[in-house]
RODO-2510 file (C-alpha; in nm, 4 decimals, decimal comma):
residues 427
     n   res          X          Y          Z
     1     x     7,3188    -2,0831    13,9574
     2     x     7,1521    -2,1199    13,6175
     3     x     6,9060    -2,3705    13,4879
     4     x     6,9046    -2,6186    13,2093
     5     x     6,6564    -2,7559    13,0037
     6     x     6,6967    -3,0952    12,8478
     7     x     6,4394    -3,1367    12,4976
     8     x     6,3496    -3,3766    12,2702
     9     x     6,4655    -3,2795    11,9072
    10     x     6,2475    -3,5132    11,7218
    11     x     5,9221    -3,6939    11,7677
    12     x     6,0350    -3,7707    12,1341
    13     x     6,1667    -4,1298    12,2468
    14     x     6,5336    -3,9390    12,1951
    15     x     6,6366    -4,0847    12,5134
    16     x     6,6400    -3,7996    12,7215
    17     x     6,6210    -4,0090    13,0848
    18     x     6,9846    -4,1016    12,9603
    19     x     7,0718    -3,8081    12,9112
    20     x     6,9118    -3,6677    13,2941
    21     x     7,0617    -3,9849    13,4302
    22     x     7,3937    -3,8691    13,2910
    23     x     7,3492    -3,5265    13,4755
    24     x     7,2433    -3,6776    13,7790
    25     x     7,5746    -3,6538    13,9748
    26     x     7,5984    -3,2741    13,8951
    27     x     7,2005    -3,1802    13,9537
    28     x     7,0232    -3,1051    14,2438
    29     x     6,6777    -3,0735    14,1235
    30     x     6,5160    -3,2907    13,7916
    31     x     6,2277    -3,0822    13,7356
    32     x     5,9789    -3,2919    13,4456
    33     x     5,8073    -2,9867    13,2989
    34     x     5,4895    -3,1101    13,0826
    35     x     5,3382    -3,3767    12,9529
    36     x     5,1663    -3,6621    13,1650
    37     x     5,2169    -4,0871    13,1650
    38     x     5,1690    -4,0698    12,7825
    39     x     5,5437    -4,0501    12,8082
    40     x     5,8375    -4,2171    12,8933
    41     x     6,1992    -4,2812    12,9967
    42     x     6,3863    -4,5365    12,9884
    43     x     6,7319    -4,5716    13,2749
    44     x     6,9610    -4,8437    13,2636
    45     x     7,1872    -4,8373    13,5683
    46     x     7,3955    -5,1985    13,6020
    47     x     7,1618    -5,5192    13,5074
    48     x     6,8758    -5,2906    13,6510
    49     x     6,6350    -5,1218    13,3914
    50     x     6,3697    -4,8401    13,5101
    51     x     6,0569    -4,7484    13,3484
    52     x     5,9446    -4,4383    13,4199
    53     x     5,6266    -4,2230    13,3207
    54     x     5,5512    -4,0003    13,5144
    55     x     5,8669    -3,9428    13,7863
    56     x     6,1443    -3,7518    13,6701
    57     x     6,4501    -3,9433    13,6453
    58     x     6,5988    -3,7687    13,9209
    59     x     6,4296    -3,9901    14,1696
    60     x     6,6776    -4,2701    14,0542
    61     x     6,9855    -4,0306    14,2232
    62     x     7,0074    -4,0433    14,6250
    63     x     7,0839    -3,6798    14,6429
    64     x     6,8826    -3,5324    14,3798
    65     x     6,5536    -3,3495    14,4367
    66     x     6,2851    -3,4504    14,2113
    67     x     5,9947    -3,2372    14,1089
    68     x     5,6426    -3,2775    13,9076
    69     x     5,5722    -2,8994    13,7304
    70     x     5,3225    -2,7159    13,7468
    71     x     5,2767    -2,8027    13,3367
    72     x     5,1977    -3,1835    13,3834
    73     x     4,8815    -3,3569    13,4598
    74     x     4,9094    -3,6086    13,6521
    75     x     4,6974    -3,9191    13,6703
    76     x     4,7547    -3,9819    14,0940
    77     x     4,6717    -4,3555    14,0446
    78     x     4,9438    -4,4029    13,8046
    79     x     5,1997    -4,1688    13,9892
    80     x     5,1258    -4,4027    14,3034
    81     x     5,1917    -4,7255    14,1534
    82     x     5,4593    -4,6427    13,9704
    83     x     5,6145    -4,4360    14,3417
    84     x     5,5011    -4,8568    14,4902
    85     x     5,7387    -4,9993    14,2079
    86     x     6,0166    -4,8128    14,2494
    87     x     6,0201    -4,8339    14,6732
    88     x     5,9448    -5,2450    14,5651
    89     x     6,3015    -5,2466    14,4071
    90     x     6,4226    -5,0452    14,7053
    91     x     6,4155    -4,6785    14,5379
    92     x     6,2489    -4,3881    14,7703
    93     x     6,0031    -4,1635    14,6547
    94     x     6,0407    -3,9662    14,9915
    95     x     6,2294    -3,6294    14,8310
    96     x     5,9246    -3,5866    14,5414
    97     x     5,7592    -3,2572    14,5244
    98     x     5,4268    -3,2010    14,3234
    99     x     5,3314    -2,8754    14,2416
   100     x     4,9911    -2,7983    14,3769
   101     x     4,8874    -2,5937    14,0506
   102     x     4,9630    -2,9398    13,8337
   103     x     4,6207    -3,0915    13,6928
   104     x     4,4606    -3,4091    13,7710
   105     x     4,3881    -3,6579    13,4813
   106     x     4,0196    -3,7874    13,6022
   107     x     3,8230    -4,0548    13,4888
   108     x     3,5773    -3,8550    13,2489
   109     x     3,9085    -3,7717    13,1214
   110     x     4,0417    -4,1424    12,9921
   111     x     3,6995    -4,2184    12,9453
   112     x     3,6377    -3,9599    12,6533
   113     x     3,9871    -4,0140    12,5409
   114     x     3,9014    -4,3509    12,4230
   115     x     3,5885    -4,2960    12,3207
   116     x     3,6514    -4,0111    12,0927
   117     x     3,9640    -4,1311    11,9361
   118     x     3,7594    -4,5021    11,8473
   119     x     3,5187    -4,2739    11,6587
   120     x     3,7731    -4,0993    11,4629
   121     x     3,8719    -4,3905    11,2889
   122     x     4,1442    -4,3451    11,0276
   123     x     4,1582    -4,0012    11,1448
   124     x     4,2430    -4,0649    11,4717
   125     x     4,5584    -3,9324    11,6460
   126     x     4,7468    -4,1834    11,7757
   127     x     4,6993    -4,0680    12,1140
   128     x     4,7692    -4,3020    12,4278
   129     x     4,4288    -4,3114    12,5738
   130     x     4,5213    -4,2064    12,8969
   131     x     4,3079    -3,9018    12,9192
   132     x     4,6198    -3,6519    12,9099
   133     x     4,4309    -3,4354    12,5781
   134     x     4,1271    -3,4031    12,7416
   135     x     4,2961    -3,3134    13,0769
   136     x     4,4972    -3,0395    12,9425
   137     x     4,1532    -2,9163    12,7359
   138     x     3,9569    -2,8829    13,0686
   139     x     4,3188    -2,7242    13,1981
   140     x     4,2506    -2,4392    12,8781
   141     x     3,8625    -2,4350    12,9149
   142     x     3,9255    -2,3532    13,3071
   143     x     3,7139    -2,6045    13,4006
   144     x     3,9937    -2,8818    13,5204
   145     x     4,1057    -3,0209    13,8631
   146     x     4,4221    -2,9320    14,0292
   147     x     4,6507    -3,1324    14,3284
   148     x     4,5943    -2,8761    14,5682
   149     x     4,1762    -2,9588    14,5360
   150     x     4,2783    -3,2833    14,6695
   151     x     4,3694    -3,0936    15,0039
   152     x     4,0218    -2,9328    15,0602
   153     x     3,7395    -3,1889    14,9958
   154     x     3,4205    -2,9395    14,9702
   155     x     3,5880    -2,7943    14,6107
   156     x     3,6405    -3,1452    14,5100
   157     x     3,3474    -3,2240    14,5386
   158     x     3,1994    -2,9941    14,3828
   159     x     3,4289    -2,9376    14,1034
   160     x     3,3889    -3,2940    14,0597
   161     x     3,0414    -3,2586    14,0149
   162     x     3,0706    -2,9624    13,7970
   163     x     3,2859    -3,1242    13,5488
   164     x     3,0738    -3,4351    13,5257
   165     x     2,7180    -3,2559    13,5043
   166     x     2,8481    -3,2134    13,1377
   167     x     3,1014    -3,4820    13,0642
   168     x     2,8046    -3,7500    13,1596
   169     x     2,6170    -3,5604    12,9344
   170     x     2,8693    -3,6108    12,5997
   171     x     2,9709    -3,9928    12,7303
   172     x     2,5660    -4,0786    12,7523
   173     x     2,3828    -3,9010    12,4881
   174     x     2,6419    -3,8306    12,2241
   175     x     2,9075    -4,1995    12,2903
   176     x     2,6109    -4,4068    12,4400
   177     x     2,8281    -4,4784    12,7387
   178     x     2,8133    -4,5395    13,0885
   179     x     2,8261    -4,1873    13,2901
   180     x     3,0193    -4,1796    13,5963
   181     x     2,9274    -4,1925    13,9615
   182     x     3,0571    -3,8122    14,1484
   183     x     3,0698    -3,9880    14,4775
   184     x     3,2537    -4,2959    14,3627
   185     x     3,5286    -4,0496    14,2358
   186     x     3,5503    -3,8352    14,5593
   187     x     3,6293    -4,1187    14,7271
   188     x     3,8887    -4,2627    14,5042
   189     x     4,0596    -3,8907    14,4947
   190     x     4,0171    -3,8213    14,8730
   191     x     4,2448    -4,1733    14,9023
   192     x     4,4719    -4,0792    14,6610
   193     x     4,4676    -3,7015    14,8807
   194     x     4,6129    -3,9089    15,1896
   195     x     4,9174    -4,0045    15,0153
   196     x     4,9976    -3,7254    14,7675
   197     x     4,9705    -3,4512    15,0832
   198     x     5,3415    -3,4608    15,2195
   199     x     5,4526    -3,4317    14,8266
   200     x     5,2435    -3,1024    14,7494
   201     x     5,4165    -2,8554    14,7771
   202     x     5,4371    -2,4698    14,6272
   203     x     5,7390    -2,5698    14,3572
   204     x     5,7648    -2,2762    14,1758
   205     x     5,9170    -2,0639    14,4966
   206     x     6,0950    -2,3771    14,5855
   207     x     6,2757    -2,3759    14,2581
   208     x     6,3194    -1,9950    14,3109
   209     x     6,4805    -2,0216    14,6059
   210     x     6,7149    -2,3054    14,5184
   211     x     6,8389    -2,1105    14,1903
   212     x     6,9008    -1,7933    14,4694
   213     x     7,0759    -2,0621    14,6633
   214     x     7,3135    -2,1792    14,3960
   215     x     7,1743    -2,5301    14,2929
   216     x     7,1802    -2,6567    13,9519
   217     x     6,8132    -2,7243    13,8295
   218     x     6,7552    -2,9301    13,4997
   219     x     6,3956    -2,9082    13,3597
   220     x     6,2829    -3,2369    13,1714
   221     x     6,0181    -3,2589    12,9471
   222     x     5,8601    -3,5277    12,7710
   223     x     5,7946    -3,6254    12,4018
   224     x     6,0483    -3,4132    12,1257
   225     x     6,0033    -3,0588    11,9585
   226     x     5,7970    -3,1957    11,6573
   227     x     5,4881    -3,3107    11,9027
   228     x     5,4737    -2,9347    12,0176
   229     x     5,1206    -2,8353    12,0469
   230     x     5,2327    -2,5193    11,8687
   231     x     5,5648    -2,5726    11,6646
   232     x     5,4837    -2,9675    11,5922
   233     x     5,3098    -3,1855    11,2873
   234     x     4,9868    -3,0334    11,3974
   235     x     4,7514    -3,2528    11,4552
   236     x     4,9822    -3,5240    11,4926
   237     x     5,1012    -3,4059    11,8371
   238     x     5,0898    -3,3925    12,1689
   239     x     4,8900    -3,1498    12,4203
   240     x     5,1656    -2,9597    12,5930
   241     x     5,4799    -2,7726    12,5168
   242     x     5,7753    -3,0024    12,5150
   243     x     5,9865    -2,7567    12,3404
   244     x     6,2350    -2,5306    12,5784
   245     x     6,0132    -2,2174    12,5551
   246     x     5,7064    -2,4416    12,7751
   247     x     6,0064    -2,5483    13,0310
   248     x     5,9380    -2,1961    13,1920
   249     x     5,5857    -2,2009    13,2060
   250     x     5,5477    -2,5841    13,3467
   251     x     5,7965    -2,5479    13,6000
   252     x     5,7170    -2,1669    13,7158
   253     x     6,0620    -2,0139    13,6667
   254     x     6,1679    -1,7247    13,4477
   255     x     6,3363    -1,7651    13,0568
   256     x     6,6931    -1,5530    13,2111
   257     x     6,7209    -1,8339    13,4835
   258     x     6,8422    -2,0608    13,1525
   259     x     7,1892    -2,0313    13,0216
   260     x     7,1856    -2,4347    12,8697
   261     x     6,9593    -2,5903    12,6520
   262     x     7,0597    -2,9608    12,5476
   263     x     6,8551    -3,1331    12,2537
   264     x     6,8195    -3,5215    12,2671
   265     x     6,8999    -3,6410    11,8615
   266     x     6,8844    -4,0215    11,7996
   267     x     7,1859    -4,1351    11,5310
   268     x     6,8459    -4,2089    11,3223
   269     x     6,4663    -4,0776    11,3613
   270     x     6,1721    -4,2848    11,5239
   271     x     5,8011    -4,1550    11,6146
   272     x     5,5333    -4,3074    11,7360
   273     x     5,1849    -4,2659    11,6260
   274     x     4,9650    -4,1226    11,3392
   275     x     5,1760    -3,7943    11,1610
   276     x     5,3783    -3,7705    10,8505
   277     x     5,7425    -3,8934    10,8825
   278     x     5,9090    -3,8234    10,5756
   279     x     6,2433    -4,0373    10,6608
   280     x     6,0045    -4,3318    10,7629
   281     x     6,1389    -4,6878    10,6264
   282     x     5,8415    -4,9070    10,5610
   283     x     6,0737    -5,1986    10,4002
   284     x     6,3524    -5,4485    10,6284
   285     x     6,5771    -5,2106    10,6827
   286     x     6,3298    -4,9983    10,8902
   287     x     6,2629    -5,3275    11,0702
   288     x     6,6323    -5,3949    11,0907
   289     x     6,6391    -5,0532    11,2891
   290     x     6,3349    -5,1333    11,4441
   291     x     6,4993    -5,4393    11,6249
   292     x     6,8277    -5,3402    11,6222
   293     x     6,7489    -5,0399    11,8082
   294     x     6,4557    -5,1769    12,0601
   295     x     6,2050    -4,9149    11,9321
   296     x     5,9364    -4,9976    12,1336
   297     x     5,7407    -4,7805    12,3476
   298     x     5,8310    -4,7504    12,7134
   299     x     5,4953    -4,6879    12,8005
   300     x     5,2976    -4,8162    12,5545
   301     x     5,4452    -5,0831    12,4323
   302     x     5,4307    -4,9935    12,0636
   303     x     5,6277    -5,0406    11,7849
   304     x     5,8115    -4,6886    11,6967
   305     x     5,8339    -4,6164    11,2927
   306     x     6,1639    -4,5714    11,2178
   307     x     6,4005    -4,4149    10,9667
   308     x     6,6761    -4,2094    10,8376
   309     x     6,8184    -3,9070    11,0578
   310     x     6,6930    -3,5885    10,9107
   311     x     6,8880    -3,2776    10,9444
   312     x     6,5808    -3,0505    10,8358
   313     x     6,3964    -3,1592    11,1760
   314     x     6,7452    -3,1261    11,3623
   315     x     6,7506    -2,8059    11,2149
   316     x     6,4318    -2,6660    11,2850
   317     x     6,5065    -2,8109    11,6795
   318     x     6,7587    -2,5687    11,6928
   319     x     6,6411    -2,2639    11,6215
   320     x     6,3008    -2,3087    11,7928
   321     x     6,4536    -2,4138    12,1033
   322     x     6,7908    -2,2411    12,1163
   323     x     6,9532    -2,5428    12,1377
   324     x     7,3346    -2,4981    12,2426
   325     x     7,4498    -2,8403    12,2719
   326     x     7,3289    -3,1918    12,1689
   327     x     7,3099    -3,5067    12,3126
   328     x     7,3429    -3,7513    12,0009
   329     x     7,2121    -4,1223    12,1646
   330     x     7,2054    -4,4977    12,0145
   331     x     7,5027    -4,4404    11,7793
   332     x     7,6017    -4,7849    11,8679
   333     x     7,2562    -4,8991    11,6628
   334     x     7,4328    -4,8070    11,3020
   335     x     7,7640    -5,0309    11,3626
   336     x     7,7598    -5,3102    11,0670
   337     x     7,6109    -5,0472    10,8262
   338     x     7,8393    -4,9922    10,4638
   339     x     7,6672    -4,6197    10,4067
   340     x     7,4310    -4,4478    10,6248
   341     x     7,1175    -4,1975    10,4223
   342     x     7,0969    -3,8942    10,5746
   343     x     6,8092    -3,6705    10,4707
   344     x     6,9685    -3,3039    10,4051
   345     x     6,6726    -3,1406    10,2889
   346     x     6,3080    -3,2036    10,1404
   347     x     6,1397    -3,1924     9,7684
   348     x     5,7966    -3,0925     9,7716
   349     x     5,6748    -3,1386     9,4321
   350     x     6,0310    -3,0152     9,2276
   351     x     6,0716    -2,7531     9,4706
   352     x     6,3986    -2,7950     9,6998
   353     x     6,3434    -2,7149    10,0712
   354     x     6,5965    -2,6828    10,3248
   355     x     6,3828    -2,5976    10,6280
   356     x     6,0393    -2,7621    10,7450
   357     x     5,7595    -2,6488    10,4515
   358     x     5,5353    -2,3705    10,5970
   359     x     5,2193    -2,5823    10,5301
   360     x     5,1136    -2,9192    10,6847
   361     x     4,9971    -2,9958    10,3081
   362     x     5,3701    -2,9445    10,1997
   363     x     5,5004    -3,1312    10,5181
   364     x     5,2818    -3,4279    10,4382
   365     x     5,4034    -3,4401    10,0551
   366     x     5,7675    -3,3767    10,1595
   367     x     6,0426    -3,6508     9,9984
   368     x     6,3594    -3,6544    10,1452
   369     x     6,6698    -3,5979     9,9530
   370     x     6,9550    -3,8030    10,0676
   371     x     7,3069    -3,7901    10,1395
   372     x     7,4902    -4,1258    10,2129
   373     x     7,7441    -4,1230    10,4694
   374     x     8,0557    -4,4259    10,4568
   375     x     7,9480    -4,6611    10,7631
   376     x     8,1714    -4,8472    10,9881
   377     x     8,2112    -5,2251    11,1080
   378     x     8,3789    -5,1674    11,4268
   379     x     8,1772    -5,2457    11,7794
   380     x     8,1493    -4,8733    11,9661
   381     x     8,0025    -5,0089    12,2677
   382     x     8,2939    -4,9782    12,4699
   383     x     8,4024    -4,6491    12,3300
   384     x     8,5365    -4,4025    12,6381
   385     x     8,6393    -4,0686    12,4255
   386     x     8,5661    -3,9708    12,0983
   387     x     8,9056    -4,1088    11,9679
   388     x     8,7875    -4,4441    12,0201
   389     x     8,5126    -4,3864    11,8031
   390     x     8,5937    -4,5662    11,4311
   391     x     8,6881    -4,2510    11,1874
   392     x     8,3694    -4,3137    11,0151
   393     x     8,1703    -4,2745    11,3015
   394     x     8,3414    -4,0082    11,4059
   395     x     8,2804    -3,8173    11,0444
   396     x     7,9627    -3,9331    11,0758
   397     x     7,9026    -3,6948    11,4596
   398     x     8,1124    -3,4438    11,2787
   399     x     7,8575    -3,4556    10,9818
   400     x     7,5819    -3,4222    11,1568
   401     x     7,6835    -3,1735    11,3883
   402     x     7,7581    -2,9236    11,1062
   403     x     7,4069    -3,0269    10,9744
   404     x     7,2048    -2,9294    11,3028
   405     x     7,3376    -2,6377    11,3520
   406     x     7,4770    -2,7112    11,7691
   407     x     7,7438    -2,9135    11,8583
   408     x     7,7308    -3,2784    11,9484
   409     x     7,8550    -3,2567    12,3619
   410     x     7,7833    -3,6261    12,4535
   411     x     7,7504    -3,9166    12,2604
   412     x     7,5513    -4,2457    12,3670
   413     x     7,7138    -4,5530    12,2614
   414     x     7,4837    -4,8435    12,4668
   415     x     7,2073    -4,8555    12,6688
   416     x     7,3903    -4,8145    13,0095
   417     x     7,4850    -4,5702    13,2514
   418     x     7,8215    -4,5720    13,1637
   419     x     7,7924    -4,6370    12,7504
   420     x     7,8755    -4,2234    12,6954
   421     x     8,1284    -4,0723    12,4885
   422     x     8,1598    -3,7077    12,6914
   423     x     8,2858    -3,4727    12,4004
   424     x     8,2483    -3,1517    12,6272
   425     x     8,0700    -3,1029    12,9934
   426     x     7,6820    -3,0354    12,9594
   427     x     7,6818    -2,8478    13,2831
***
């Protein structure tokens, strides 16, 4: 049996644990690829809402197998509390696998995360804090901590100690901070080891060996295509490969194991964070959407900028990801609208683009050039087919299908579980 991946087509917050949730009955392993608790999903199932950063969303369905990659890092005290929440509200965490070649987030991690983006000042990122940069450049530098050093306490320690002989070093002399006490770590990571053992587990052959077995893997990654640490607004991105291409390598199975890639599109375009955003509405309509839409942050709280869709990023999603079918989410959010902008292409200083400029200079100066699209009155929300959909809306799918290049499979039309429009099976 193949795999799938499920991607973020834009600057991530797509609503991809929709999408896995919608998948759920038909999967039997969610395997989150990248990324670390910098992300995160958001399920509605009933009056219950879930929260989650750094599970996969599988671990909401009773007979799904959910996994943590080999491409995450993982920050154990968060992954425990949030495990404590979910069993709180009567949700098991008893199926989770980790990989053991996943990295840890430490605390020399977080630490220099904060402190480095504070001195940046306007310059800064926009990153979370949360240490998952400087995780993933000790992963690169070869000098980071993995989960299966939690199960032998001797290299621990002493990679512990190794990575903090320097990090003390930069937080003291060059931050003026506080260094941090080897021994107090060990002994918050060998606590942490006690509960994280029965999870670790060698995921890459388990994966393997499902796939040889017949079940249906989907691979989940966090953030959207254009915080790529390659193929995104460099700097303005994130550490890890959310795009489909770094599905293989965080979850340890081979590129002919995939025969369905599904992009997440919002029916508009939010990011969060420093980066350019040439769609971005700065006046009340971007606040209308802003509200309208609930574009906060699921983990951070923050408010998402928001603004037109924009085929040239839906585009470019496409072709770097081999995208063969979307998932187009919070259509519901444009009801009430007369005509609906959507950016077709860019104009960087007279000159027309129709694809992402080559240069981040270009990208930075890009204006959008609009196309409005008649809007529609009618409440979608309890829309069961596509038919149901007002003929505006469903021009407006039909428009913006032809625009990215894949077609529009499933269509999100509320918040809940059951608020999708199923245009054609995604498995």
């Amino acid at each position: 049996m193949p795999a799938a991946v499920l991607v973020g087509a834009q600057w991530g917050d797509e609503g991809k644990g929709k999408a896995t949730d919608l998948l759920g009955g038909d999967v039997d392993y969610v395997v989150r690829y990248q990324g670390g608790n910098n992300a995160g999903h958001t399920v509605v199932i009933g009056d219950q809402k879930y929260a989650l950063h750094l599970l996969p969303t599988g671990i909401l369905s009773p007979d799904v197998v959910p996994v943590i990659g080999n491409g995450v890092v993982i920050d154990p005290g968060v992954l425990l509390s949030e495990i404590d929440g979910l069993a709180a509200r009567g949700i098991s965490a008893e199926r989770l696998l980790i990989s053991s070649n996943a990295h840890l987030i430490m605390p020399h991690h977080k630490a220099l995360d904060k402190v480095t983006e504070r001195y940046l000042g306007k310059a800064r990122i926009g990153t979370t804090g949360r240490g998952i940069g400087p995780a993933y450049g000790d992963k690169i530098a070869r000098m980071g901590v993995r989960v299966q050093d939690l199960l032998d306490p001797g290299i621990l320690a002493k990679k512990i100690e190794v990575a903090l002989g320097e990090k003390n070093q930069v937080l003291t002399k060059v931050y003026n901070r506080r260094g941090i006490e080897p021994a107090a770590v060990l002994e918050e990571y060998l606590a942490y080891a006690e509960r994280l053992k029965p999870h670790i587990a060698d995921t890459s052959l388990v994966l393997s060996k499902a796939l040889d077995e017949g079940k249906f893997v989907l691979l989940e990654g966090g953030q959207g295509t254009l915080l790529d640490i390659d193929h995104g607004t460099y700097p303005f991105v994130t550490s890890s490969s959310p795009t489909s291409g770094g599905a293989c390598a965080g979850a340890g199975i081979p590129p002919n194991r995939l025969t369905k890639i599904i992009g997440i599109l919002k029916a508009y375009t939010t990011r969060v964070g420093s980066g350019p955003f040439p769609t971005e509405l700065t006046d009340e309509v971007g606040e209308w959407l802003r509200q309208t839409g609930g574009e906060y942050g699921v983990t951070t709280g923050r408010n998402r900028r928001c603004g037109w869709f924009d085929a040239v990023i839906a585009r470019y999603a496409t072709r770097i990801n081999g995208i063969t079918d979307y998932f187009l989410t919070k259509l519901d959010v444009l009801s009430g609208l007369e005509r609906i902008p959507v950016c077709v292409a860019y104009d960087v200083d007279g000159v027309r683009h129709d694809e992402i400029p080559m240069t981040q200079t270009d990208f930075h100066h890009a204006v959008p050039v609009y196309e409005e699209l008649p809007g529609w009155q009618e409440d979608i929300t309890s829309a069961k087919s596509f038919d149901d959909l007002p003929p505006n809306a469903q021009a407006y799918v039909r428009a913006l299908e032809e625009m990215s290049g894949a077609p529009i499979s499933a269509i999100g039309v509320g918040p809940g579980r059951d608020q999708t429009v199923v245009v054609r099976s995604l498995v």
